[in-house]
N, C-alpha and C positions, 0 to 999 in steps of 0.2 A: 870273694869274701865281702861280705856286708858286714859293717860298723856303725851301731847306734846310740846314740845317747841323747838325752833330753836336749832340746834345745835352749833353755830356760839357764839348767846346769851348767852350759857350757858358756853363753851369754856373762852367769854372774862370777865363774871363774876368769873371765878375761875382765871386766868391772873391778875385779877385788885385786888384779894381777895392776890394773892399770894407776888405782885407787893409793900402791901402795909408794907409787912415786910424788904422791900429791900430800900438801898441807894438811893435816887434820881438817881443819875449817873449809879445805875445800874437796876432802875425801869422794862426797857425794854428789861431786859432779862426774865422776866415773860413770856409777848408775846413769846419771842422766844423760851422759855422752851417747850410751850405747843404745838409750829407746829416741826415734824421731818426733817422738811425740813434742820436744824441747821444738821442734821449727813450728808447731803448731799452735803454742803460743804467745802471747802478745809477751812482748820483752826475752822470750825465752835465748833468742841470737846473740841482745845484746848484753846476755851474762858470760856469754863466751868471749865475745867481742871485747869487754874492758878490760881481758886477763891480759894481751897484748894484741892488740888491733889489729898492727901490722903482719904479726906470724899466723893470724885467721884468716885476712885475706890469702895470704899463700899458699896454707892450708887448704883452698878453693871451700873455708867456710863448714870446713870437716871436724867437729869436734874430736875424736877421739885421737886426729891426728895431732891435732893443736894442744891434749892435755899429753900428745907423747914428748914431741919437740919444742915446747917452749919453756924458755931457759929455767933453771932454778931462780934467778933473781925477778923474772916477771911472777915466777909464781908465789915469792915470797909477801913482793908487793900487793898480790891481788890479794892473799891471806891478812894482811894488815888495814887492808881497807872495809870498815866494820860495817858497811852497809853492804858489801859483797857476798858474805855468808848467809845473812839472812835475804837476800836474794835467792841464793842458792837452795835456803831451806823454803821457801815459799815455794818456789818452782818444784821442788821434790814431795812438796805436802799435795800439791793439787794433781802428779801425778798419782800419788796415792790416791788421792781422792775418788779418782776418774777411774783407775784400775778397778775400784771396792765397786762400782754400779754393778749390779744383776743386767744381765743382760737381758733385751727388751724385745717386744713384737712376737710374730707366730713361729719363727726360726729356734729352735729347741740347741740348746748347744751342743749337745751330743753327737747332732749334726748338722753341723752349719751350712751355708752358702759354700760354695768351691766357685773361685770367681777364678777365670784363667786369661791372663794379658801376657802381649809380647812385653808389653814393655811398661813400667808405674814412674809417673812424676813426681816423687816425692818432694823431692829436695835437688836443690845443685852437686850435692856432695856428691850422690850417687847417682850418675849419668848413666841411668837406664832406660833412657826415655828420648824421642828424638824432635816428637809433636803435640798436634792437640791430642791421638791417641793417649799418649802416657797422659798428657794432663788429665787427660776427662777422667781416666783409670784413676791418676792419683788423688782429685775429686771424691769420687767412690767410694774410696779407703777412707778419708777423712769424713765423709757423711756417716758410714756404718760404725766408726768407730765413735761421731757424736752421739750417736743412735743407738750404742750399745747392740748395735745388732752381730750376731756371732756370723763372720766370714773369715773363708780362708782365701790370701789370693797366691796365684800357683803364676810363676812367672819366671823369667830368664837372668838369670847373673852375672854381666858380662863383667869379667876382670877389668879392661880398661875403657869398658864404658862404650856410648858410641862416640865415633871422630866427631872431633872440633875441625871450626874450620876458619882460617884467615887469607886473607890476601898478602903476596909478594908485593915488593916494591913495582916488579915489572905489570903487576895489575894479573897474576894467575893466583887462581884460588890451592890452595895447601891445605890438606888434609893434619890432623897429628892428634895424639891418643894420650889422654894422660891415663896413670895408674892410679887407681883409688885405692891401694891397699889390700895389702892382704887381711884386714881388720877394719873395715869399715863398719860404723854403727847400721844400725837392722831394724827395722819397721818390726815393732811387737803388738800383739792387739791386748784388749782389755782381757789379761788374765788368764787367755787361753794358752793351754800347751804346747809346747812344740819340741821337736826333734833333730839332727841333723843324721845324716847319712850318707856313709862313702861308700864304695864299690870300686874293685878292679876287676878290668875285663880279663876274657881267655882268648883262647882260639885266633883267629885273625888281627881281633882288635890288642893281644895279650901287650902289658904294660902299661895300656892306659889307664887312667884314673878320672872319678867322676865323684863330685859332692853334691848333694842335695841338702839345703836346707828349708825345713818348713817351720815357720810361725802358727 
């Protein structure tokens, strides 16, 4: 059985779900939780960052986890602090802004680039990336996407990311995995559609399950 639905749709139902825990004046940082576009610019971290410092660093710097688990009294404070909101509405106008561009160059949107990586450096949040591979990938993404150029990138979504790694006291290196959620914010491009898709298998593989999401 395959299950489809916009990607877009499902994106702003989790936004609006997320949105309804939050202060009025800081509603619309829901929205901007859930697009990456916020690591991309200048001050965009540290509007998340003055909501409570401490629980984004714990957060490993993951907005969306940081507008689930930080207390009601951090968020009151941040809603009272009057230069915060309009923070939050600049950061939201110049996503609008960026979204509204026509997309640029000889690439037709209709049908874009299909750019396929193991692995995209976006952000720390999302630990899907191990090297300079992911960086140069996640590079890419943010040049097409200054450039308006229509791409799709087709890539891997590991649940708990790849291993981190530290040294024991005795000087052995340790492996361990953190979980980035079952809701982690998503790289969206300028405007373009997208969908998610599940499937369960039969036959041999019967009771698995598989999701695809495409931007």
């Amino acid at each position: 059985m395959i299950v489809t639905m916009r990607g877009d749709e499902e994106l702003g139902r989790r936004a609006a779900d997320l949105a309804g825990r939050l202060p009025d004046a800081l509603a619309s940082l829901a929205r901007v939780a859930y697009n990456y576009r916020w690591c991309w610019y200048a001050g965009g971290k540290d509007v998340f960052r003055s909501i409570d410092e401490g629980r984004w660093e714990l957060c490993g710097e993951n907005p969306v986890r940081l507008l689930q688990e930080v207390s009601g009294g951090a968020l009151g404070r941040a809603a009272g602090d009057p230069a915060l909101p309009a923070r939050v509405a600049a950061l939201e106008d110049a996503f609008a802004a960026d979204l509204r561009r026509p997309p640029e160059g000889p690439v037709a949107p209709e049908r874009p680039i299909a750019f396929f990586c193991a692995e995209y450096g976006v952000h720390q949040s999302l630990p899907i990336y191990s090297g300079g591979l992911g960086a140069l990938a996640g590079d890419l993404l943010k040049e097409a996407s200054d450039q308006a150029l229509p791409l799709v990138a087709v890539g891997l979504m590991y649940r708990q990311g790849y291993f981190r790694q530290r040294l024991e006291v005795s000087g052995w290196q340790q492996e361990y995995w953190i979980d980035i959620g079952r809701d982690p914010p998503r790289p969206r491009g300028a405007g373009r559609e997208s969908a998610t898709s599940s499937s369960t298998s039969s036959g041999s593989d019967a009771g698995l399950s598989r999701s695809v999401i495409v931007w």
